[in-house]
C-alpha positions in Angstrom: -39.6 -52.3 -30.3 -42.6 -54.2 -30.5 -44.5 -51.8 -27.7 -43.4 -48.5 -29.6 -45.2 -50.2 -32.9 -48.3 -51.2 -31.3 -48.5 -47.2 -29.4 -48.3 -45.6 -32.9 -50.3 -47.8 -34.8 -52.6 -46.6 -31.7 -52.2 -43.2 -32.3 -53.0 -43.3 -35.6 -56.1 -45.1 -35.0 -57.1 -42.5 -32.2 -56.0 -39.7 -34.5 -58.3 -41.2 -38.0 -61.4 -41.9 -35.5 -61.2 -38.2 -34.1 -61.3 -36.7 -37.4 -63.6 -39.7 -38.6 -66.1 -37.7 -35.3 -65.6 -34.2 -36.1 -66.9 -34.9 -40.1 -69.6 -36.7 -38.5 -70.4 -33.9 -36.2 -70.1 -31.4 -38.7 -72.8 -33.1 -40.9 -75.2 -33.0 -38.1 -74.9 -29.9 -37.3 -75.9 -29.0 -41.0 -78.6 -30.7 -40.6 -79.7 -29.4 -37.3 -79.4 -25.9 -38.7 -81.4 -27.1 -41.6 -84.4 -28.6 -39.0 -84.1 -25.0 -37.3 -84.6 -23.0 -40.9 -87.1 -25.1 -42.0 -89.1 -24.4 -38.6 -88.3 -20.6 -38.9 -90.0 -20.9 -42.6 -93.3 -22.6 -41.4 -93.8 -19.9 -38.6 -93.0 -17.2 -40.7 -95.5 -18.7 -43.6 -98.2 -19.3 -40.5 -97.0 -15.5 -39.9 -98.0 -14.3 -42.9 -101.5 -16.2 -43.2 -99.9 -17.8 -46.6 -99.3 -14.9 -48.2 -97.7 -15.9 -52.1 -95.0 -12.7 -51.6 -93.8 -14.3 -48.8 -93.7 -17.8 -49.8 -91.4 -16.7 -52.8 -89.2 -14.5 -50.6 -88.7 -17.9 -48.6 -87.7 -20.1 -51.0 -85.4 -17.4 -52.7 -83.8 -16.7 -49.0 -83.3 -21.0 -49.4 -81.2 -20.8 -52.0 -79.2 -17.7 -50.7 -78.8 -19.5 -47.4 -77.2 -22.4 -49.2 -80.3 -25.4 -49.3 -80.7 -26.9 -52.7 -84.5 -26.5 -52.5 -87.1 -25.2 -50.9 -91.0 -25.9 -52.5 -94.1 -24.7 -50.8 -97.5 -26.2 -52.0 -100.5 -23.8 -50.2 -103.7 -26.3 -50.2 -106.9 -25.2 -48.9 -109.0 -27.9 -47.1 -112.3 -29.6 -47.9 -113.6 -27.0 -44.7 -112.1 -24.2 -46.1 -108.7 -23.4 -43.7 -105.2 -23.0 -45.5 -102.5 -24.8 -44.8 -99.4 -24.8 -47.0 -96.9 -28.6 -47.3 -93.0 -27.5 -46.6 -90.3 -29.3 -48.1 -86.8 -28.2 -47.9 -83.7 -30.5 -49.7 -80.2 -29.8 -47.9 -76.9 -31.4 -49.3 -75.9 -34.2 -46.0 -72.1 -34.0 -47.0 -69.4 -36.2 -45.5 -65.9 -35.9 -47.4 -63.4 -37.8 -45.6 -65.6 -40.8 -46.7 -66.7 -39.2 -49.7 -70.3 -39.2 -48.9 -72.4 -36.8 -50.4 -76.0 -37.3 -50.1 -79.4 -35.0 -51.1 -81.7 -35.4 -47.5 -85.2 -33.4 -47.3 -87.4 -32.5 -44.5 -91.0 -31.8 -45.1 -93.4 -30.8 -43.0 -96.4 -28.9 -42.5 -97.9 -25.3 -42.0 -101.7 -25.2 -40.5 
């Protein structure tokens, strides 16, 4: 009796890990996907030789794709070249443990 309790008290522990993984896979692969957007934006700003129709079209494609946020700050340099700051905010959600957190990746067009 005492090896049948011990096997499903197992079993439960393999079974609440394994779904304890697949939320914690799930979230990174959200933000993976947000990593990948965020690079497509950047190229397709560079693209566009930081054009203001297309920076709007970006950040309202963000929104319709899901991210929280999505701000794009053209600067021109002391020399004269463009570059534009990219930062996107993406909800980092983990229910079982009722996580839910805001992350942001920022980063750079030149």
């Amino acid at each position: 009796m005492k090896g049948a309790i011990e096997t499903m008290v197992g079993i439960v522990l393999i079974a609440f890990m394994a779904v304890l993984s697949i939320a914690y896979i799930s979230a990174s692969l959200n933000t993976q996907k947000a990593q990948a957007y965020h690079s497509a934006v950047i190229t397709e700003i560079e693209a566009s030789d930081y054009t203001e129709a297309v920076m709007r079209q970006c950040e309202e494609k963000a929104l319709e794709n899901g991210y929280q946020e999505l701000t794009i700050q053209p600067i021109v340099s002391a020399a004269g070249s463009k570059y534009a700051k990219v930062t996107l905010k993406y909800h980092y959600t983990i229910p079982l443990l009722n996580l839910f957190l805001e992350h942001q990746i920022t980063g750079y067009a030149k």
